[in-house]
N, C-alpha and C positions, 0 to 999 in steps of 0.2 A: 051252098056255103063256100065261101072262096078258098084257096088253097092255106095261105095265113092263119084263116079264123082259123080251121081245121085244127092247126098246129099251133095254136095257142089254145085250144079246147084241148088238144092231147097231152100240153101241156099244165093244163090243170091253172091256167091264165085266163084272167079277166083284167084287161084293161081299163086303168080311172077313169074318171071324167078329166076330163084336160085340164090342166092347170091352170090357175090366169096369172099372170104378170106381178111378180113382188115389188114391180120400179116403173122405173117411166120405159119401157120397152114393150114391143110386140113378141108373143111366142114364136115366129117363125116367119121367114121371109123366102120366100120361091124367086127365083130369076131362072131364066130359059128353066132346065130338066134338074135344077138342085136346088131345093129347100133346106136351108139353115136352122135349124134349132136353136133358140136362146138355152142359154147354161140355165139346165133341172134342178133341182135341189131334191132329197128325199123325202119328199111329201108322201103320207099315205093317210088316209081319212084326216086330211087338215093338222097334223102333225109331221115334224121333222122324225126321221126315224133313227135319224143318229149326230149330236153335236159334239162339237170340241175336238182335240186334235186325236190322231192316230199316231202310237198305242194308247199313251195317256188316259185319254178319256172314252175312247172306242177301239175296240178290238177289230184287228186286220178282219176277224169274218164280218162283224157286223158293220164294217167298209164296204166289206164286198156286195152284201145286202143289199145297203143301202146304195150304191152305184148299179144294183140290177134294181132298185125303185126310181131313181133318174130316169134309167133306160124307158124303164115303161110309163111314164109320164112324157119322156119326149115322145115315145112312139102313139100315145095317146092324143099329141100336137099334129102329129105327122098324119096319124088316120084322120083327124079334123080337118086339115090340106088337102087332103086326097077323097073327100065325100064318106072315108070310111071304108076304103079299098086298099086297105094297104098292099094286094097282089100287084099294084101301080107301083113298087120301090122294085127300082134295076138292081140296085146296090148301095150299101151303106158304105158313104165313103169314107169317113174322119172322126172317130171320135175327141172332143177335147176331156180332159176329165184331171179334175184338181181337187187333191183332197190334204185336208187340210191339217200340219205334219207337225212332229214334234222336233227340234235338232236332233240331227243323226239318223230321222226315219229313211230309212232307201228303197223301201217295197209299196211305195206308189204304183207301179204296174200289175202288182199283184192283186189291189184293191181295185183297178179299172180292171182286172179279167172276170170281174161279177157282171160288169157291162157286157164285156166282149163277148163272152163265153154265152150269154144271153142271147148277143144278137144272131150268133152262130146260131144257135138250137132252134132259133124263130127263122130264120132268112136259109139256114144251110148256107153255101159257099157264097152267095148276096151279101149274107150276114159279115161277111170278113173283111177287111177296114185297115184304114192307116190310123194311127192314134199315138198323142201325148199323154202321156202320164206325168203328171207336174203336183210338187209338192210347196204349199202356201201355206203362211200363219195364222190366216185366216179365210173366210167366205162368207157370204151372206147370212144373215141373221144365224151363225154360229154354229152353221152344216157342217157337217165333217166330208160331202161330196158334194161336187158340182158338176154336172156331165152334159156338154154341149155335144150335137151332132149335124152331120151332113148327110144328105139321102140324096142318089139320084132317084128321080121318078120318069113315068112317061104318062 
C-alpha cells in the first residue's frame, strides 16, 4: 500500500469515483510535471452538498465541508492522471477556490481552509500551497464552492 493510501485509510478517507465534466471541458490537463484541475464543485453520491450563498443559505462550516468534498473529488481526477498513485504528487501548488458570498461576507479564506487544512493532513508539507480565496454571486449550478487545483507530479 503506498504511503498516501496509508494516510487516507488513517484517515478514515475513501476517495469517489471521479467526477465527469458538468460543461464542455476536460477534468484535468498535464503539461510537462503539473496537471491542472478543472474547478470541483461539491458532489458527493451525485448531489451538491451545499448551494446558495454563505452565510445566507450555508453556514461558514458546511463551506468548509463542502471545499474539503471539492478537494476530494479533484484529488479523485488527480489519482485518475497518475494511474492511481497519488505518491507521484511532489506538491500541491495553488489552490483556486470561490465561494459563492453574500454582500459583506469577508471569510472566504476560512471556508478554502476545509480545502487546505485537508491537503495538509493528506500530503503533510507537499500538502501546503499558494491559494486564492475569492468571493462570487454565483457558481455553477448554485454551489456554494468551487475549488480548482494545481499538482506538481513526477
Amino acid at each position: 500500500m503506498s504511503s498516501i493510501a496509508r494516510t487516507l485509510e488513517t484517515l478514515s478517507i475513501t476517495l469517489p469515483p471521479a467526477p465527469k465534466p458538468v460543461a464542455a471541458y476536460i477534468p484535468a490537463v498535464r503539461t510537462g510535471n503539473l496537471i491542472f484541475v478543472s474547478g470541483q464543485l461539491p458532489f458527493s453520491s451525485g448531489q451538491l452538498l451545499a448551494t446558495g450563498p454563505v452565510p445566507s443559505k450555508t453556514s461558514l462550516e458546511a463551506a468548509q465541508a463542502a471545499a474539503r468534498q471539492c478537494i476530494l473529488n479533484a484529488l479523485s481526477i488527480l489519482a485518475d492522471q497518475l494511474g492511481g498513485d497519488l505518491d507521484r504528487v511532489e506538491r500541491i501548488v495553488r489552490l483556486g477556490v470561490f465561494v459563492c458570498s453574500d454582500a459583506g461576507f469577508t471569510e472566504q479564506p476560512k471556508v478554502a481552509n476545509g480545502a487546505s487544512e485537508l491537503l495538509q493532513q493528506i500530503f503533510g508539507e507537499k500538502g501546503r500551497h499558494a491559494r486564492a480565496a475569492v468571493g462570487s454571486i454565483a457558481l455553477p449550478l448554485g454551489a456554494s464552492v468551487e475549488v480548482e487545483m494545481i499538482a506538481e507530479v513526477r
